[in-house]
N, C-alpha and C positions, 0 to 999 in steps of 0.2 A: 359183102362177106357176112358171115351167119356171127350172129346177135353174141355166142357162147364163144367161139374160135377168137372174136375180136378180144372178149375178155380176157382168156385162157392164157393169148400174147402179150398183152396190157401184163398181166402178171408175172407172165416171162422175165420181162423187159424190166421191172422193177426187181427183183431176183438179181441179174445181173447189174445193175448200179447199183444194188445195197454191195455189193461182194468191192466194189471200188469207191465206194464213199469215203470209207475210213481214211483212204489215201490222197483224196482231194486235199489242194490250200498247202501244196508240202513245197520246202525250198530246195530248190536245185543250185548246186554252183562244179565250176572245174578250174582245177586250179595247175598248174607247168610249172616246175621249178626244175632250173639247171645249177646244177653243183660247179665247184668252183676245177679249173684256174677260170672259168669263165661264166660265172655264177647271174642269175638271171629268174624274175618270176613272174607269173602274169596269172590273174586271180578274177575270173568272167563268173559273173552269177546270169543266170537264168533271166533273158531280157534285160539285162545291163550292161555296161560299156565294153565293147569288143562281143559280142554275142551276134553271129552275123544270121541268125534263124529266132525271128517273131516269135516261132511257136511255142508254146507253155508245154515243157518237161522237155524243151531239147537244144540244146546249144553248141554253136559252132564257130569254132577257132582258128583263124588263120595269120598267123603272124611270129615273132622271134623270139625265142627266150633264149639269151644267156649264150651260149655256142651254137643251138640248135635253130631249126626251123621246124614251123608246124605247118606242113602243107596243107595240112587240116587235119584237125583233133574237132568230133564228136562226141557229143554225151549225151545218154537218153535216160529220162527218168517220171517221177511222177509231176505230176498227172499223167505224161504220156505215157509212159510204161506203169505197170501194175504190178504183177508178180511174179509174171513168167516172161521178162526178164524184171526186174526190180531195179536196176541200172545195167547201162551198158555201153561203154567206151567203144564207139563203134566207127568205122571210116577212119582211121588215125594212121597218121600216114608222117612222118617226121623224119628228118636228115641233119648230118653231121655230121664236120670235117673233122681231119684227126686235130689229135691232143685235148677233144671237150672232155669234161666230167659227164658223169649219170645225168638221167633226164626223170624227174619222179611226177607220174600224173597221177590228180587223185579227183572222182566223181563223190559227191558228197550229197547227202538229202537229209536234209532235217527236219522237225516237226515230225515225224512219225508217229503213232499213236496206238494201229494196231499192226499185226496180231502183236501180241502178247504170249509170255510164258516160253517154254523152252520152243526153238525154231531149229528146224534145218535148213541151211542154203546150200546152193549147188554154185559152182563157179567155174564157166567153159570161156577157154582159151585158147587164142592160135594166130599164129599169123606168119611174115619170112622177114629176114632179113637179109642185107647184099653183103653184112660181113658175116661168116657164121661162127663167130667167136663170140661175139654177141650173147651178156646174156640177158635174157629178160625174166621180170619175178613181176609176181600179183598175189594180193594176199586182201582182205578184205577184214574192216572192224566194227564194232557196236560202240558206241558210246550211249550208255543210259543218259546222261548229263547233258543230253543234246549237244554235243561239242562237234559246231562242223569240220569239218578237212582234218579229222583227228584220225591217226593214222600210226599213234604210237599206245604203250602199256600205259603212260602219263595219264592219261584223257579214255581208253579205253580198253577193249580188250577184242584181241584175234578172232576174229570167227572160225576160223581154218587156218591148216597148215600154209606155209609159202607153201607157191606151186613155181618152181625155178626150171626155168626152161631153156635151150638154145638151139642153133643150127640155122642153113638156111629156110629152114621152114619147119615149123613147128607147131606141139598142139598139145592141149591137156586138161584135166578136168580135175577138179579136188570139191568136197565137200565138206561140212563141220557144221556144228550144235552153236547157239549161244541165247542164254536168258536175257528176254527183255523185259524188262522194268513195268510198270503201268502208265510211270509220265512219259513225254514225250524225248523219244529217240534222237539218234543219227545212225546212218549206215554210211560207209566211204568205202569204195571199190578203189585200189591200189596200185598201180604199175609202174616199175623201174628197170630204166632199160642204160644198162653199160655196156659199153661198147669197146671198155679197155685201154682208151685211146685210138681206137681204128674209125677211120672215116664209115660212118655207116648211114643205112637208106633203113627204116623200121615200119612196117604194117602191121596191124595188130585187130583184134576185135576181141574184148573181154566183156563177157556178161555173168549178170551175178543174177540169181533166181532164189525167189523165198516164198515157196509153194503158200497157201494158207489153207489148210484142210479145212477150217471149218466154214469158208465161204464157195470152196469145191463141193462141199456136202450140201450144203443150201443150195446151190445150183441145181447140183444132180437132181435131187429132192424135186426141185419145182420142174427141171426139166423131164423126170421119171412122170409126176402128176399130169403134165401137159401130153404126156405121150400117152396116157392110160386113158384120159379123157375124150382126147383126140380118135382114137380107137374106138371107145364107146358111142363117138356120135356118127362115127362113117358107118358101123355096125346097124341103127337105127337108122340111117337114112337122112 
């Protein structure tokens, strides 16, 4: 391969890990809680006990909480996911005979660092249920204070509206603003599913996205340079 193209990539390639540096070395956890009359909780960090996936920013849960069962509860986050999605409750798949309470799951990352300053996130939702009375909510929060699984006004604050959903199958999208601080974060992606009392079967996939413009513009950048150069030496020969 020509001498300049090797470089040109070499540069590439460093462009794209600066854009996910910032996000390295971050802690991942998920956590199940069932409300009462038959109240239950079970709290898996990332590679820790009950984590049934080795890999770094993803963990998977199989087992009881409370009235419910988790046929399996996934969560994706960093390292493995970056920003488009930035967590994502994904494959969750749980059941429940009647008279349970609510089932509240929350994906949590702490150490966070950047970006910084005001952010927009996006937050896409959807999935079915066998009862459609059912209803389910996701709501996502910031804590500056790094406060993991923090999921209330106490410890944080809303990024966005609830986004409250129901039927046998369903689907939705909300968005919102929130200032982050310069020390180190948390983000907790949110979901609570009542069922009223009705026996129910819940699939679900919610992801939460926090674009970063100013390491989409570095990219672009080096990948506009790499195309401009590219061009200049197929032109010469």
């Amino acid at each position: 391969m020509n001498r300049k193209l090797q470089l040109l990539l070499a540069v590439v390639g460093l462009l794209m890990a600066a854009s996910t540096t910032a996000w390295a070395g971050t802690n991942l956890g998920l956590q199940l809680t069932a409300s009462a009359p038959d109240p239950g909780s079970a709290t898996i960090l990332d590679n820790g006990m009950g984590d049934l996936n080795p890999a770094l920013g993803q963990i998977t849960f199989i087992g009881g909480v409370g009235g419910w069962t988790s046929n399996v509860t996934s969560g994706f986050g960093p390292p493995f996911e970056n920003l488009m999605p930035l967590l994502d409750i994904s494959s969750f798949n749980a059941s429940v005979g009647a008279g349970a309470g609510p089932l509240t799951v929350l994906l949590s990352v702490t150490g966070l660092t950047s970006p910084t300053g005001l952010q927009t996130f996006l937050n896409s939702f959807g999935g079915t249920n066998s009862a459609a009375g059912t209803i389910v909510t996701t709501q996502a929060w910031l804590s500056n204070t790094n406060v993991a699984f923090c999921a209330s006004s106490s410890c944080g604050v809303a990024i966005m509206p609830s986004l409250v959903l129901s039927g046998a199958a369903f689907s939705g999208l909300s968005s919102g603003s929130a200032l982050i601080g310069s020390g180190p974060y948390a983000i907790t992606l949110e979901v609570t599913i009542n069922t009223g009392g009705a026996a129910d079967n819940t699939s679900f996939d919610d992801s939460l996205a926090l674009p970063e413009p100013a390491a989409l513009s570095l990219l672009g950048s080096g990948l506009l340079g790499f195309g401009m150069a590219f061009r200049r030496m197929l032109l010469r020969g």
